[in-house]
C-alpha positions in Angstrom: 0.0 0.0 0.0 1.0 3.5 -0.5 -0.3 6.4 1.3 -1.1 10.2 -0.3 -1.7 12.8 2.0 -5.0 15.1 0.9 -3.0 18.1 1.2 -0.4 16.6 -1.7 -3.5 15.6 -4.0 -4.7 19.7 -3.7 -1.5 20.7 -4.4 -1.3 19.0 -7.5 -5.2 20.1 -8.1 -4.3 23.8 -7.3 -1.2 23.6 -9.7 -3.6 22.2 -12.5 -5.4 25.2 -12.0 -2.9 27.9 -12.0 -1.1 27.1 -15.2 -0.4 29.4 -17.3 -3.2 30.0 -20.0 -1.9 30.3 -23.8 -1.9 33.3 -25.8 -3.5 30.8 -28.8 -7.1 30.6 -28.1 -7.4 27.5 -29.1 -10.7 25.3 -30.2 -14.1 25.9 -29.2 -15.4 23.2 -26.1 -19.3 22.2 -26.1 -20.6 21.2 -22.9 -23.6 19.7 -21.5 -25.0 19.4 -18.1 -28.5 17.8 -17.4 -30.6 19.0 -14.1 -33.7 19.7 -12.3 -34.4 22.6 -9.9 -32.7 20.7 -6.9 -29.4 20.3 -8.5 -28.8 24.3 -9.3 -26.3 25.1 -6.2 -24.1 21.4 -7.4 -24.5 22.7 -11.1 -23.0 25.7 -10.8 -20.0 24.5 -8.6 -19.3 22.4 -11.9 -19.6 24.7 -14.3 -17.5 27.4 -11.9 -14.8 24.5 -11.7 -14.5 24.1 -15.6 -14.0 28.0 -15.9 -11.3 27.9 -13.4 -9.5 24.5 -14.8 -9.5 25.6 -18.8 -7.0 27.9 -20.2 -9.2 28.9 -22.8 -12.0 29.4 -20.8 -13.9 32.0 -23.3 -14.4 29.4 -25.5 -16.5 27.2 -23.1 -20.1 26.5 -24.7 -22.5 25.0 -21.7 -25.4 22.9 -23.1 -28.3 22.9 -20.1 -30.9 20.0 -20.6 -33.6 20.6 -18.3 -37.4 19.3 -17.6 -38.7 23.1 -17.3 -38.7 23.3 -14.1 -35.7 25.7 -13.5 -36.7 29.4 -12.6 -35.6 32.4 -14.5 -33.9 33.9 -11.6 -31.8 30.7 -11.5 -30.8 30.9 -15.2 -30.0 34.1 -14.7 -27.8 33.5 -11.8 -26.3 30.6 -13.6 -25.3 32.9 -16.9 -23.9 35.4 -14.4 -21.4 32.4 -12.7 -18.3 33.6 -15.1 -17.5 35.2 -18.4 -15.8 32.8 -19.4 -19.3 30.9 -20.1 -21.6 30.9 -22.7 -24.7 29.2 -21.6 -27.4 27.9 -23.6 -30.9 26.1 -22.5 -32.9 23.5 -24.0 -35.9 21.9 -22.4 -37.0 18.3 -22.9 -40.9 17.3 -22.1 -41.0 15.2 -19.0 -43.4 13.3 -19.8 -40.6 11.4 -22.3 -39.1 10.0 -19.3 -41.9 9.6 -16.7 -42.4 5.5 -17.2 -38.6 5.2 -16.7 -37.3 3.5 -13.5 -37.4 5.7 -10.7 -35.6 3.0 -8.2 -32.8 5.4 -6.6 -33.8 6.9 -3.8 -30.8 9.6 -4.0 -31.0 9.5 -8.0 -34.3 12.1 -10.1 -35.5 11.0 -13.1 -34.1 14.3 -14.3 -30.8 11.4 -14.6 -32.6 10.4 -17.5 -32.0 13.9 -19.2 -28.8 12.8 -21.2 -30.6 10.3 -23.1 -32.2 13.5 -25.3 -28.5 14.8 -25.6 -28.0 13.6 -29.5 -31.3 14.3 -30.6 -31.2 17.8 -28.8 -27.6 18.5 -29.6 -27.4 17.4 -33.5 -26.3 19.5 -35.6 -25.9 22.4 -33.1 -22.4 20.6 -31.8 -20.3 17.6 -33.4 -18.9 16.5 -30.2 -19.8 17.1 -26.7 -18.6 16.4 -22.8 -21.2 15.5 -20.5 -20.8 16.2 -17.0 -22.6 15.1 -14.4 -23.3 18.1 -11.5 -21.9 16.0 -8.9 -18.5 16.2 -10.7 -15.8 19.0 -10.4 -13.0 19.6 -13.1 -9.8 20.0 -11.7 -7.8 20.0 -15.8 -8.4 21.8 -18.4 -11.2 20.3 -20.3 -9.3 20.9 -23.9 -7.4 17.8 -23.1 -10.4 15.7 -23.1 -11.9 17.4 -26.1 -9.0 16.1 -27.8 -9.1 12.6 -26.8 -8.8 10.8 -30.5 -12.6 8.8 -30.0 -11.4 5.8 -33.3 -14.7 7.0 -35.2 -16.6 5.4 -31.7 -20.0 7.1 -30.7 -19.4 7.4 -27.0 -16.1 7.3 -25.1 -16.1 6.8 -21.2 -14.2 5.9 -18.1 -14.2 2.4 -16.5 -16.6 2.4 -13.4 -15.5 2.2 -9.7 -17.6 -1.3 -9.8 -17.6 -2.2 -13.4 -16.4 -5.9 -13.0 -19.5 -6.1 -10.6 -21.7 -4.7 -12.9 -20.7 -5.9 -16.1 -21.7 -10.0 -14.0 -24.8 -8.7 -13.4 -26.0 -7.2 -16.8 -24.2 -10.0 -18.1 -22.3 -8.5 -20.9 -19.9 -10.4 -23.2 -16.4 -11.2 -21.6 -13.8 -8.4 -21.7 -16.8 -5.7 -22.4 -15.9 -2.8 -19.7 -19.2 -1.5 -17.9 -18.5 2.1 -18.2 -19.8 4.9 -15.6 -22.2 7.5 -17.5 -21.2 10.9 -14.9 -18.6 11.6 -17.5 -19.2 11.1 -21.3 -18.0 12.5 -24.4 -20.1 12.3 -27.5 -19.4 12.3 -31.3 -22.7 13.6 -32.0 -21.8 12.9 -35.8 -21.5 9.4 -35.6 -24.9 9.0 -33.5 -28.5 9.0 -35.9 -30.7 10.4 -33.0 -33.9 8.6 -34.4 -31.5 5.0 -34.2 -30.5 6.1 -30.7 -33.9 6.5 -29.5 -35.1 3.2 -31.0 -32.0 1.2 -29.3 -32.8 2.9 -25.9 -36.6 2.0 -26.0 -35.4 -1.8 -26.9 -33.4 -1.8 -24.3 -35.6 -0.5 -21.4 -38.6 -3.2 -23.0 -36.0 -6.3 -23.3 -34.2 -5.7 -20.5 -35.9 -3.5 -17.8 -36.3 -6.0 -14.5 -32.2 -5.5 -15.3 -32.0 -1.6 -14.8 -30.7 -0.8 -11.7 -28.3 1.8 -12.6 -30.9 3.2 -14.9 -29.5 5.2 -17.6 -26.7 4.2 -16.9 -27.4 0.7 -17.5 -29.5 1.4 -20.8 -26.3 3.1 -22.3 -23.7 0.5 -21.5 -26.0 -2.3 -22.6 -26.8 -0.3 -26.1 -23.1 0.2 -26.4 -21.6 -3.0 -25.1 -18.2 -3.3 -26.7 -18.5 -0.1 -28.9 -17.2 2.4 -26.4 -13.7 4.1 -26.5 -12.6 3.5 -22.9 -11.0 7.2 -22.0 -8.3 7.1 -18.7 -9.9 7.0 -15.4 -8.1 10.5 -14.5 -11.5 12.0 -16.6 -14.1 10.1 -13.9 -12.0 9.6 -10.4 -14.8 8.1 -8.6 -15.4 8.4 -4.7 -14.3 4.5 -4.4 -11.0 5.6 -5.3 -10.3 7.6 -2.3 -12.3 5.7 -0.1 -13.2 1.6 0.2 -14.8 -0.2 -2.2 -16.3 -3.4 -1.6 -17.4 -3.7 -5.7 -15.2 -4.8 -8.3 -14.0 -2.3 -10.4 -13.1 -2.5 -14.0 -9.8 -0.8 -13.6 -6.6 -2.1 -12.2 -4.3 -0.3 -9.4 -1.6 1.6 -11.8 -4.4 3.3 -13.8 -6.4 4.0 -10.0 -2.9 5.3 -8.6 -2.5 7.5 -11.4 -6.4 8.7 -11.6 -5.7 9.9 -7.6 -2.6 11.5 -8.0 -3.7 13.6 -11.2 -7.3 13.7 -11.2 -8.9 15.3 -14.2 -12.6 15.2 -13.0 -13.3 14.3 -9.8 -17.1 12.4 -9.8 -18.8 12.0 -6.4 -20.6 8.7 -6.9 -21.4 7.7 -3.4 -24.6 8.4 -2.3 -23.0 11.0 0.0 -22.2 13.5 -1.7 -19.9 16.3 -0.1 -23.1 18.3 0.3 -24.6 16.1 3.0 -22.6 15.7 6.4 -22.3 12.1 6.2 -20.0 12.6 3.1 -16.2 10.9 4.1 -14.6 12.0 0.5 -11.5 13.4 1.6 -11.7 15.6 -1.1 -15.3 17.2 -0.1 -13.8 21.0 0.9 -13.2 21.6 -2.4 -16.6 21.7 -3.1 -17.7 24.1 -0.8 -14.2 26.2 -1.8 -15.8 26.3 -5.2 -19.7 26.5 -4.1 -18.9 29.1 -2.1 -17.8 31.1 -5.0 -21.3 31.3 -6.6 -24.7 32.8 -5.4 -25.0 29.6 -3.1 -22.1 30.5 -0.8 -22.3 29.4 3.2 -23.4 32.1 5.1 -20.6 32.1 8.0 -22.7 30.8 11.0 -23.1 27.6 8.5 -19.7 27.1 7.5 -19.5 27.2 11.2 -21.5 25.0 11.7 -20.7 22.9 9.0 -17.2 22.6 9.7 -18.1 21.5 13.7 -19.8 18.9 12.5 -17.4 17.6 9.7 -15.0 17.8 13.2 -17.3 15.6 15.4 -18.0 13.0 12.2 -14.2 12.7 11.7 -13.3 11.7 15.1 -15.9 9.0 15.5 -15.6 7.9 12.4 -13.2 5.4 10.9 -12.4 8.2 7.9 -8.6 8.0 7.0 -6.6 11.0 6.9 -4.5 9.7 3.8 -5.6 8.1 0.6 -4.6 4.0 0.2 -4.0 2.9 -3.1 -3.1 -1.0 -3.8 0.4 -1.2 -5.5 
């Protein structure tokens, strides 16, 4: 075992963002996020955090999916985040994704969203990164919009249980089970009407199997057609705490996805939002939240803070990340 202290992981997080930006623009970056109303504090701590990571940050294009349900106020406030982002909305009828499964208690069926992402997104974008708003991007994204995708539809990162997974949905031996927080799409190589049939097969053929949801119907419709991106791009919470699954990754590629994290993806149910989070990375969500409209007042970072205190002590939370050799 090897042990990383947090302290040399946000060093090496706060270097990523303090390199120097280019005088050469560079290309243009589409992104797309996909929320309801609850998710608007968490949404704009991403897209603050992909401001801060790019170097050509100008040239950020934000996609918002959303169900209607967001205010104008909030839209507002979300516009206003940074300069550095162009924002741009486009709502999908809710009633497309009522009759999905709604079997995660922590999980909306606003999850569903990025299912409409080709059909909504073709043609206005020929490739796009979809971020989930529970992730925070801590590299510039214009290394992952370069990612060479082999022609492929959809490239992802293993998941922090993919082995596990992959049993269960029983997909064909050596087919990684991908995790869906982090995807990038070549919109040109998707025919939105095909995609839509292939998702509505899936959910009829196979939907006593759909426990991960969306998640589920895209790594069966894709099942050995993905190009498998480094797991730097989706560092799951199971990296920096245990994980009881079997992940479809092995421990250099983990090591190297701690040391460097490109997006960091908080896929535990406790998300550094709630008090029972144990990520040791969780300040750095409230360092970026509180940069937004949805900043602590100071009796609750207070309080916050006494609590995270309390937790810590009684809990069996480790001070320094483990990683398997």
């Amino acid at each position: 075992m090897i042990e990383l202290s947090k302290k040399d992981i946000l060093d090496g997080i706060d270097q990523q963002y303090s390199r120097e930006k280019p005088a050469d623009p560079g290309a243009e970056i589409d992104i797309c996020l996909a929320f309801d109303r609850n998710f608007v504090p968490h949404a704009a701590v991403t897209l603050v955090s992909a401001a801060k990571a790019s170097k050509i940050p100008s040239k950020i294009k934000v996609h918002v999916l959303h169900a209607g349900d967001l205010g104008a106020d909030e839209q507002a406030a979300l516009e206003k985040l940074s300069p550095a982002l162009s924002i741009r909305w486009h709502e999908v009828d809710s009633e497309r994704f009522v009759s999905l499964p709604d079997n995660r208690d922590h999980v909306s069926l606003a999850t569903y969203l990025r299912l409409f992402i080709p059909e909504t997104l073709r043609g206005v974008a020929s490739r796009v990164i979809y971020l989930d708003c529970d992730t925070i991007v801590t590299d510039d994204l214009a290394h992952l919009w370069a990612v060479d995708m082999k022609g492929a539809a959809i490239a992802a990162a293993p998941d922090e249980g993919g082995g596990t997974q992959a049993q269960r949905l029983e997909l064909t031996e050596g087919t990684f089970y991908f995790n869906a927080g982090v995807l990038l799409f070549n919109l040109e190589a998707i025919d939105p009407v095909e995609f839509g049939s292939r998702a509505q097969s899936v959910v009829s053929e196979r939907l006593a199997k759909l426990e991960l949801q969306d998640q589920d119907i895209l790594n069966l419709m894709f099942a050995g057609q993905v190009h498998r991106l480094h797991l730097r791009w989706n560092a799951n919470t199971r990296l920096y705490t245990p994980n009881d699954l079997e992940p479809a990754y092995g421990p250099v590629e983990a090591r190297e996805a701690v040391t460097a994290p490109g997006i960091l993806h908080f896929t535990d149910r406790r998300k550094p939002w709630n008090t029972n989070c144990n990520h040791p990375l969780r300040e750095l969500y409230w360092t970026l939240r509180n940069e937004t409209p949805w900043r602590e007042s100071k009796p609750q970072r207070v309080r916050r803070r006494i609590e995270e205190l309390v937790r810590d002590r009684l809990s069996k939370s480790r001070k320094a990340v483990k990683i398997a050799r």
